[in-house]
N, C-alpha and C positions, 0 to 999 in steps of 0.2 A: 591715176586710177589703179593703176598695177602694184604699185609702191605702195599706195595705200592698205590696197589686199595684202602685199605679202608684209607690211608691217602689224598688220589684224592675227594673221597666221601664224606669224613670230611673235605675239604679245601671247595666244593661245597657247604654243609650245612651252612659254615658258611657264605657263601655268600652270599647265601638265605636269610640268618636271618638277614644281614646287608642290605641286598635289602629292606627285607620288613621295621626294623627298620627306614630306610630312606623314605620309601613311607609315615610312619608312621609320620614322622616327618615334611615331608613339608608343611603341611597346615598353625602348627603355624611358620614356618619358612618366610610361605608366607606375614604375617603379623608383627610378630614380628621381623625381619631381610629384611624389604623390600629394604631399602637404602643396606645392601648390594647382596640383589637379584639383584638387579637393575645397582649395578659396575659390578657384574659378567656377567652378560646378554652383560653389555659393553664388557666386554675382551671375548667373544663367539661372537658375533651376528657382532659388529662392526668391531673388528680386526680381520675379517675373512673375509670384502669385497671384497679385493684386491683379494685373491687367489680362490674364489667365485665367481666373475665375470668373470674372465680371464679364469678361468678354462670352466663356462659355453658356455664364448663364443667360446672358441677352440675349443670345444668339440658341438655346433651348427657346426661350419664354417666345421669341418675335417666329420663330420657326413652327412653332406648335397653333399661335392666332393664323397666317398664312395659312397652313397645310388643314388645319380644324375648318375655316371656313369654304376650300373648298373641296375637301371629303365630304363632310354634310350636307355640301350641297349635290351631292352627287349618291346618296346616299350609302358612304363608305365611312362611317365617321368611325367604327367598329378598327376599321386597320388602322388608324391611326397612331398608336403607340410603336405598331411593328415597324409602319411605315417610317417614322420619326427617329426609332431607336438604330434602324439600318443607315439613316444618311447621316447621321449625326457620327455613328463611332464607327461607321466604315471610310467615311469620306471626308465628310464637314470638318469634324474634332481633329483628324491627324491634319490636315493642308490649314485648318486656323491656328495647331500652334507651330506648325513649321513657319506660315508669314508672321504671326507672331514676334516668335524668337528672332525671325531674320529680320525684321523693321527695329528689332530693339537691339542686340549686338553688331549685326551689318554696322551701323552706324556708329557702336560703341566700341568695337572693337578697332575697324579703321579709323574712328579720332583720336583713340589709346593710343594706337602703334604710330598713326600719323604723327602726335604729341612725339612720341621716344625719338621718331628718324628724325623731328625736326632738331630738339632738344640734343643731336646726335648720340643717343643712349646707344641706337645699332650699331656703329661706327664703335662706341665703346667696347661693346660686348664683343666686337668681332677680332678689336686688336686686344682684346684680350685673351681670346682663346673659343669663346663660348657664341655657340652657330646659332643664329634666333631663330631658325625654325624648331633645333630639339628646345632650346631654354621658352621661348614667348608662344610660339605657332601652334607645338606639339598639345601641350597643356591645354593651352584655350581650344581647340579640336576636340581631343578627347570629351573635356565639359560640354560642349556644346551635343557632341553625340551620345553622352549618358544622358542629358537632361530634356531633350524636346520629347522623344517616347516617356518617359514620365509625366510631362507638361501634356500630353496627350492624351494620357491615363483623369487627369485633372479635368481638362476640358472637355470629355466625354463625360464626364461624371459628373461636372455645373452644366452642364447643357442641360439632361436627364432630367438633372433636379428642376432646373428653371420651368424644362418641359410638364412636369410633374404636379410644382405648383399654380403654372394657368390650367392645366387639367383639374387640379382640385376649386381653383376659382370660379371656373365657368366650364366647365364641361361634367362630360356623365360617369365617367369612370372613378373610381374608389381609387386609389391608390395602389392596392393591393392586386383589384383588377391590371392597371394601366403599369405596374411593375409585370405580372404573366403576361401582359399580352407584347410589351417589347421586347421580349426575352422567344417570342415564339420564332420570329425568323431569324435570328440570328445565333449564325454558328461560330465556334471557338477555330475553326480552321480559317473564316473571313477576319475576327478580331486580330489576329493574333499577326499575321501579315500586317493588316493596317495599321497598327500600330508599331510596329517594329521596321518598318520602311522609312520610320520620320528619323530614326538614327541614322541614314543616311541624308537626310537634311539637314542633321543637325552639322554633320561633318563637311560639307556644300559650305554651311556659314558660318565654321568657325576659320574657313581653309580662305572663304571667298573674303569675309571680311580682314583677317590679319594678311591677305595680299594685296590688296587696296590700301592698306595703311600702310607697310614696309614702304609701299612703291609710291606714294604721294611723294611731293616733290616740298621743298620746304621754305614753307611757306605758312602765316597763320588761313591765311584764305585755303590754298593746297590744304589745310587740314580739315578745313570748311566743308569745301570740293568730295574728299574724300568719304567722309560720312556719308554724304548723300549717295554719293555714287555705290560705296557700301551697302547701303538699305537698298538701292535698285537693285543690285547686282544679286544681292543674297537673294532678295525676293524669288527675281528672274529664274534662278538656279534651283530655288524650292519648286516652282512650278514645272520648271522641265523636268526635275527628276522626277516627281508626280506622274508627268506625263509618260516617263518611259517605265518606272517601275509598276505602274497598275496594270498594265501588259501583261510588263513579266510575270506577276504574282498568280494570275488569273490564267494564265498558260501555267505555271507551274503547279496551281492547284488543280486545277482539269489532272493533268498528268500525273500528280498524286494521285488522287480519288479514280484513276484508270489503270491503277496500280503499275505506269510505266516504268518506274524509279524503283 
């Protein structure tokens, strides 16, 4: 029992230590690897549209028949845009493309690095001079932290629309109505937090998933293994951060607006 603890504790530690080496690393990663900061940012940011969009708009369109039929039943059908526009790009849109990106890199990035450690490319790069955290870790981190806050700017934006158009199928509002009236509660000091906290999601799974793959064991299964464990893990890590930065945000905006700063 004990050994099992303190080998949990030492798996954590070294996580830590590979977390922060990576933080460590990407500044010159930002510039000495920018051509391939900039392919990886593609396979994150770009080859994530499709299921980015689609996902947003379902997730507007099915969230607007819910919330519509029971404001009108209650006769509040009138907040509804505000209502819709506040959970969608305060909450909804930033934590669907943080699981998002971590269900779709978690996965691709620990079977990528799994493939190399099995294929022993790490072992190559190491007796050759070149530390796979600055050359592999660094790069796909950075990508993954420029592009979920973007993918979030996307998914608040298909959601809207999705929302927009069962508003215009079966509900009472114009367009132009149901554009002023989501725009009523919502402030650019709430957006602006929510949105820019998934950059620290993004960096959770580009750190969680390329250490799940260095560290798989080699094996075609082990590479198996890893993926999966990848997608949990990223996942996992998206919703804690979640849970600890919407605290802080909301403490730290209070304390703004009470001019303590």
């Amino acid at each position: 029992m004990l050994g099992t603890i303190d080998g949990r504790l030492e798996g954590v530690g070294r996580f830590l230590g590979f977390a922060i080496r990576t933080l460590a690393a990407i500044p010159a990663a930002v510039f000495g690897r920018f051509t391939e900061v900039v392919w990886q940012f593609e396979q994150v940011a770009v080859k994530s549209l499709p299921i980015v969009l689609g996902a947003g708009a379902s997730v507007g369109l099915a969230t607007w028949f819910q919330t519509h039929r029971l404001l009108a039943a209650n006769g509040a059908e009138a907040a509804l845009p505000s209502f819709l526009a506040v959970a969608v790009v305060v909450e909804l849109g930033p934590m669907m493309a943080g699981v998002l990106v971590a269900a779709r890199m978690g996965a691709g990035l620990a079977a990528e690095l799994g493939s190399m450690n099995l294929n022993e490319e790490i072992d190559a790069r190491l007796v050759l001079g070149a530390d796979p955290v600055s050359s592999l870790v660094a790069p796909r981190a950075i990508a993954c932290t420029l592009a979920v806050p973007l993918l979030t700017v996307l998914v608040d934006a298909s959601a809207l629309v999705g929302a927009l158009a069962a508003e215009s199928a079966a509900g009472r509002h114009s367009p132009q109505m149901f554009w002023r009236q989501s725009l009523v509660v919502l402030r650019l000091s709430d957006v602006t937090p929510a949105t820019l906290k998934t950059a620290a999601f993004g960096l959770l799974v580009g750190v969680v998933g390329c250490w799940i793959g260095l560290h798989s064991e080699r094996s075609a299964e082990a590479v198996g293994r890893a993926a999966t464990r990848g997608v949990v893990l990223a996942v996992l890590a998206v919703f804690a951060a979640n849970v600890v930065l919407v605290p802080f945000i909301q403490w730290a905006t209070a304390r703004l607006s009470a001019g303590a700063f």
